[in-house]
C-alpha positions in Angstrom: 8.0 -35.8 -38.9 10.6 -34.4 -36.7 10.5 -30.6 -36.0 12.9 -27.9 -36.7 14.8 -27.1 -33.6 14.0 -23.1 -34.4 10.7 -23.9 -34.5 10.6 -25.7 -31.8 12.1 -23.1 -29.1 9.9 -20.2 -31.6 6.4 -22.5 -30.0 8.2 -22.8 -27.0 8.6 -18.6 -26.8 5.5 -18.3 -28.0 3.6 -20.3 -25.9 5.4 -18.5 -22.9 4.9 -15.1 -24.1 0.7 -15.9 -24.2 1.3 -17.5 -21.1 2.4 -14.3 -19.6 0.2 -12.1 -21.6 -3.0 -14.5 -20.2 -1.8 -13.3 -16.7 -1.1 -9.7 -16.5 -4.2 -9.5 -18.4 -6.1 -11.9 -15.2 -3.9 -9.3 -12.9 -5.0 -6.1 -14.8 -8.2 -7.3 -14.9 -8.6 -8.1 -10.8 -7.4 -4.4 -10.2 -10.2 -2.9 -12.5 -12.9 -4.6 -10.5 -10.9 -3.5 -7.5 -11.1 0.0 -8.6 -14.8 -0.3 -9.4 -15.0 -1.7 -5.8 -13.7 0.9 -4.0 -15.5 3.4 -5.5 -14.1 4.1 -9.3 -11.5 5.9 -10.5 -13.7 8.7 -12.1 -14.4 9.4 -7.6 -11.0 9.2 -7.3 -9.6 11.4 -9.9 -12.4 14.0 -8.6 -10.5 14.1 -5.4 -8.6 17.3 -4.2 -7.9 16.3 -1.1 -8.1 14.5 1.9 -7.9 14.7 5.9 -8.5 12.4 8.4 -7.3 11.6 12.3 -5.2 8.2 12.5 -4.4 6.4 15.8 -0.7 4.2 15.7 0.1 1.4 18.5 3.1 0.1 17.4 4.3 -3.1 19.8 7.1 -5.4 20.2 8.0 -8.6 19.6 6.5 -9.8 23.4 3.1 -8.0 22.6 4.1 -4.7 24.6 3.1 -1.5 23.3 6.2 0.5 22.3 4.3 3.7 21.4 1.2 5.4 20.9 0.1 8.4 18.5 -2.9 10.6 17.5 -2.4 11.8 14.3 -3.9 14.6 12.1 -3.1 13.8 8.1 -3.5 16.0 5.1 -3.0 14.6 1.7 -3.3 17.4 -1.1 -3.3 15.2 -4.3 -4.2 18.4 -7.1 -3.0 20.4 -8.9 0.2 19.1 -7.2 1.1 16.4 -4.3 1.1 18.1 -0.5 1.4 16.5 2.7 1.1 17.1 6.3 1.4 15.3 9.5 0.8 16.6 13.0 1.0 14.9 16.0 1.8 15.5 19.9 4.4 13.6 22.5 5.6 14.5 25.6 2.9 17.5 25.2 5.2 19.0 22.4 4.2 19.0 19.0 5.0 17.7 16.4 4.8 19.2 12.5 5.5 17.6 8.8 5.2 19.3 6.0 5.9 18.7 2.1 5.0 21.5 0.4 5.8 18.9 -3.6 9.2 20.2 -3.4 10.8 20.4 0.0 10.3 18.7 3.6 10.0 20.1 6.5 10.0 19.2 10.6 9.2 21.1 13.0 9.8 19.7 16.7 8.0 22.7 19.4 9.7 25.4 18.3 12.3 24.0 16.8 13.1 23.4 13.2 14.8 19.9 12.5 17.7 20.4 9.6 19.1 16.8 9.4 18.7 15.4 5.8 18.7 12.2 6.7 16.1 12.6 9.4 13.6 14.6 6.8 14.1 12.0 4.4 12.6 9.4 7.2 9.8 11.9 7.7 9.4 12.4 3.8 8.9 8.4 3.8 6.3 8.2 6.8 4.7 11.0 4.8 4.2 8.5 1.6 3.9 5.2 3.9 0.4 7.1 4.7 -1.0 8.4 1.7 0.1 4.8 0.0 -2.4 3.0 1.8 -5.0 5.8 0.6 -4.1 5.2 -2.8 -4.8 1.9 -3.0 -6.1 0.0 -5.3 -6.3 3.3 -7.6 -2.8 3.7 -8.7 -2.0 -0.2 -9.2 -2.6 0.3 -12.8 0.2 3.5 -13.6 3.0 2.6 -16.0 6.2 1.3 -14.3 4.7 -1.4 -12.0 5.3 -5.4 -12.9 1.7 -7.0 -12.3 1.0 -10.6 -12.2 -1.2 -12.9 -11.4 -0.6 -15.2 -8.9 -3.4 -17.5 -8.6 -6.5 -18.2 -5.4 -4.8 -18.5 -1.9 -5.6 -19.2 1.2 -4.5 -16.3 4.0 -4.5 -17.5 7.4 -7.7 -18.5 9.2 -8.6 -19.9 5.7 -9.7 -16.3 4.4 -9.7 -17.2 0.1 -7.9 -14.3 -2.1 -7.0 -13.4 -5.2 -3.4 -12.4 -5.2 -1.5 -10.2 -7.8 2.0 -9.6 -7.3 3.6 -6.2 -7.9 6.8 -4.7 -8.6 7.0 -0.9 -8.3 10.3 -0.3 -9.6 13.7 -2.4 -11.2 12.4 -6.1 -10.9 16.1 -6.8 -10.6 17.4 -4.3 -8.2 17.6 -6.5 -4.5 16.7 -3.0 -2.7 13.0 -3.0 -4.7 10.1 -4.0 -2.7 7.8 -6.5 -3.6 4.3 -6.2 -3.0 1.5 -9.0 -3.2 -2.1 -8.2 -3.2 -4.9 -10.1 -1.7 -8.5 -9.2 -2.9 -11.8 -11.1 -1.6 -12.8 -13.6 -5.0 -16.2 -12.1 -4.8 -16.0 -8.2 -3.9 -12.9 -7.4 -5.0 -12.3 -5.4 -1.9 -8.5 -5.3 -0.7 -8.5 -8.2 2.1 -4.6 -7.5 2.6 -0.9 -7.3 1.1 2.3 -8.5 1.9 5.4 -6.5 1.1 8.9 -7.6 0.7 11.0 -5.0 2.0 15.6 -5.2 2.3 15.1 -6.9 5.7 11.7 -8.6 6.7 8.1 -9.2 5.7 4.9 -7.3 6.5 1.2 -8.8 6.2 -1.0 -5.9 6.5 -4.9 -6.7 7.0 -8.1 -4.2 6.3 -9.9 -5.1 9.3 -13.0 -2.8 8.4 -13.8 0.6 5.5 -14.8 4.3 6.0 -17.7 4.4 3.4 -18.8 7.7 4.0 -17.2 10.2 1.1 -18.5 7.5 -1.4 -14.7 5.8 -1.3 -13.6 2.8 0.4 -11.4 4.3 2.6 -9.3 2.3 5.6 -11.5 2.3 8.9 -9.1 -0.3 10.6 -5.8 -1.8 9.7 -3.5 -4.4 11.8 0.1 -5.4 10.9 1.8 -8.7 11.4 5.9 -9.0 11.0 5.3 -12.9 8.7 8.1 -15.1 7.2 8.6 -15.9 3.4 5.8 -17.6 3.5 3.1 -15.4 5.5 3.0 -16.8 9.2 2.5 -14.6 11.5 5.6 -14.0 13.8 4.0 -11.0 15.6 1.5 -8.1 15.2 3.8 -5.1 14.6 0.9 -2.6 14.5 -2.7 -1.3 14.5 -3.7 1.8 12.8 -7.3 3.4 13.8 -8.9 6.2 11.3 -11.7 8.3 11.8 -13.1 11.7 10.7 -12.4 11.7 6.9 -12.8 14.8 4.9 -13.1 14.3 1.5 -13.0 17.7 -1.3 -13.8 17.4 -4.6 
């Protein structure tokens, strides 16, 4: 018996649609026991703030250091988001501030007025509370999640990995982010973000346990190609001394 042509792109649809379902569902379902993981979001939602010190070398593509920073970071996540950044160079110091409204730089004794420049600092502001925030806000409305299968990151480290879209899935300028979380823990091994120009493989090389969170201990950043090999490490990040209020 031959079938219906509309019937036979209506299975066709349909067996797509469950195919799709059956992994954001394996996606959705990986970030949950990521959550649980690094500490559940009932600890997380208790949170009022955090502080903590964080060391940046940033090197080149020889392996020289272009720059190191000691940095003191404030993340204020209730009732409303607030962020500072302090930092010294040259023995002058340095001061972000984003009060949930407005930015604010302050060079010495000198207060920096350039848009452009406080939208930059506005941006390093979120680059590090986003790593905070991990895996916690993976699950808010607006991100594209799916499941991409076990991997194998170099060194044959095996992950799950979950792709996500934060934004217009087809807007070129949206980053993509993929997410790579040990098969057994569920901890956060790594991710790889897309960005307009180049790729980033980002590794947790150790966790802060002590506020009863998962928090970064030790983080090292490799510039990769499409595929993930490792042109050269970009950057290490070093954090200590976390405060923690609930």
């Amino acid at each position: 018996m031959k079938i219906p042509r509309t019937l036979t792109l209506y299975l066709a649809f349909l067996i797509l649609s469950i195919s799709c379902s059956t992994r954001d569902k394996q996606a959705v379902n990986i970030i949950e026991k990521s959550i649980e993981a690094h500490g559940g979001m009932k600890a997380w939602e208790e949170v009022q703030s955090i502080a903590m010190v964080r060391d940046i070398w940033m090197f080149d593509e020889a392996g020289n250091t272009e720059s190191y920073v000691r940095q003191e970071n404030e993340f204020r996540l209730q009732p409303f988001f607030e962020a500072k950044m302090n930092w010294e160079r040259d023995s002058i110091p340095h001061r972000v501030h984003f009060d949930g409204v407005t930015t604010r730089y302050v060079m010495g004794e000198n207060e920096i007025l350039n848009e452009g420049f406080l939208q930059s600092k506005k941006r390093d502001l979120d680059a590090a509370f986003y790593v905070l925030s991990k895996p916690f806000d993976l699950l808010e409305k607006g991100k594209h999640l799916e499941y991409q299968g076990r991997e194998e990151l170099a060194g044959g480290i095996p992950v799950e990995t979950v792709k996500v879209i934060d934004g217009d899935p087809s807007d070129p300028r949206t980053d993509i982010w993929w997410y790579y979380f040990d098969p057994k823990t569920f901890e956060i091994v790594a991710y790889k973000v897309k960005t307009s120009d180049h790729y980033s493989l980002v590794y947790n090389q150790g966790w802060d346990k002590s506020t009863g969170l998962l928090l970064p201990a030790r983080r090292e950043s490799y510039r990769v190609d499409i595929e993930g090999n490792h042109l050269y490490q970009r950057a290490i990040y070093g954090y200590g001394k976390y405060e923690v209020v609930r």
